[in-house]
C-alpha positions as CSV (number, residue, x, y, z in Angstrom):
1,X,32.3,-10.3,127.9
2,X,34.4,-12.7,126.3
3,X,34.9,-12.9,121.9
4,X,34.0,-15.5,120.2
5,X,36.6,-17.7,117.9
6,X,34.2,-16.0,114.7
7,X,35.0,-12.5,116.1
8,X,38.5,-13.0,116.0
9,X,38.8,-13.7,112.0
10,X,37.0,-10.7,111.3
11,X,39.6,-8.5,112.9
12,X,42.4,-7.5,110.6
13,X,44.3,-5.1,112.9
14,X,44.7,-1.5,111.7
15,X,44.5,-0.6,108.5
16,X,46.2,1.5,105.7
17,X,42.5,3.4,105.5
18,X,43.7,4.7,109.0
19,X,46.7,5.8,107.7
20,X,45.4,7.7,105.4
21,X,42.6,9.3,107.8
22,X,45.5,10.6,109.9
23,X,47.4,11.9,106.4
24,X,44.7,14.0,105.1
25,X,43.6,15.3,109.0
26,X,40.3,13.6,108.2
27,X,37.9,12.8,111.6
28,X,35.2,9.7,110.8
29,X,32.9,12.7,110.8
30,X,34.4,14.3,107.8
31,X,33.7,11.0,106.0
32,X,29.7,11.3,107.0
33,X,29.4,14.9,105.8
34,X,31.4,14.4,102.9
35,X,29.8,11.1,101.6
36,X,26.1,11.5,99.6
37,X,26.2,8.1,100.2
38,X,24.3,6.8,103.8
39,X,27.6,5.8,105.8
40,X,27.7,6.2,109.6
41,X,30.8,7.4,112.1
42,X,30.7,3.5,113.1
43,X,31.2,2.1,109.6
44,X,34.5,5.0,110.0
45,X,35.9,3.7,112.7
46,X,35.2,-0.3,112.3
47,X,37.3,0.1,109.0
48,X,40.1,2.0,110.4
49,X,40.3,-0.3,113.4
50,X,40.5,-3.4,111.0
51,X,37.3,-4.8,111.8
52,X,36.2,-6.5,108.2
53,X,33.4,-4.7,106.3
54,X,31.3,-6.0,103.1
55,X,32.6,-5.0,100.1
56,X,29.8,-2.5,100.0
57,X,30.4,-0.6,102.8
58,X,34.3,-0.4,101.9
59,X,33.4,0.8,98.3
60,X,31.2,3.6,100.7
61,X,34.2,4.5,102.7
62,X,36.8,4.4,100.0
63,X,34.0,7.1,97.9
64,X,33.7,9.4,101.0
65,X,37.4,9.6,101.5
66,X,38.4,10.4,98.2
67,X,35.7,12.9,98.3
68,X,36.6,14.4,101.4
69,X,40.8,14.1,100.6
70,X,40.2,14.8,96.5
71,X,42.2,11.8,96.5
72,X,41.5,8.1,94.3
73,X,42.7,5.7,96.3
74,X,41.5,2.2,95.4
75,X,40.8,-0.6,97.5
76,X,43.8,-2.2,97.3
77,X,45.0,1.2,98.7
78,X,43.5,1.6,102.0
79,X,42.8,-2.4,102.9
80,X,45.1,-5.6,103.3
81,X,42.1,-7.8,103.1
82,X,39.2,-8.8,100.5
């Protein structure tokens, strides 16, 4: 299966958001149970590989991981893209 042109602008390489996964030992699965919010392992892993998210679903991610890390990291934080 080969990507289309479109599929190649919505991939931002890794991101800071992965960084800080691996910082705080957190597994995507640790963002699922720590989130109240409805966020799947999939959402996880598409923002730590770089693949671009709606704003909504980063504001989701960014929640559960200062949730799960007691952190506050802001978007800004944890991705290079808007």
């Amino acid at each position: 299966m080969t990507s289309r042109p479109q599929d190649r602008d919505r991939d931002f390489g890794e991101q800071p958001f992965a960084a800080r996964l691996a910082e705080h030992d957190l597994l995507p699965k640790d963002l699922v149970q720590a989130s109240s919010e409805q966020i799947t392992h999939k959402m996880v892993t598409r923002g730590a590989k770089g693949r671009w998210l709606t704003p909504n679903v980063r504001g989701k991610l960014i929640r559960a991981l200062n949730t799960a890390a007691h952190t506050t990291y802001r978007e800004q934080d944890l991705f290079t893209y808007r």
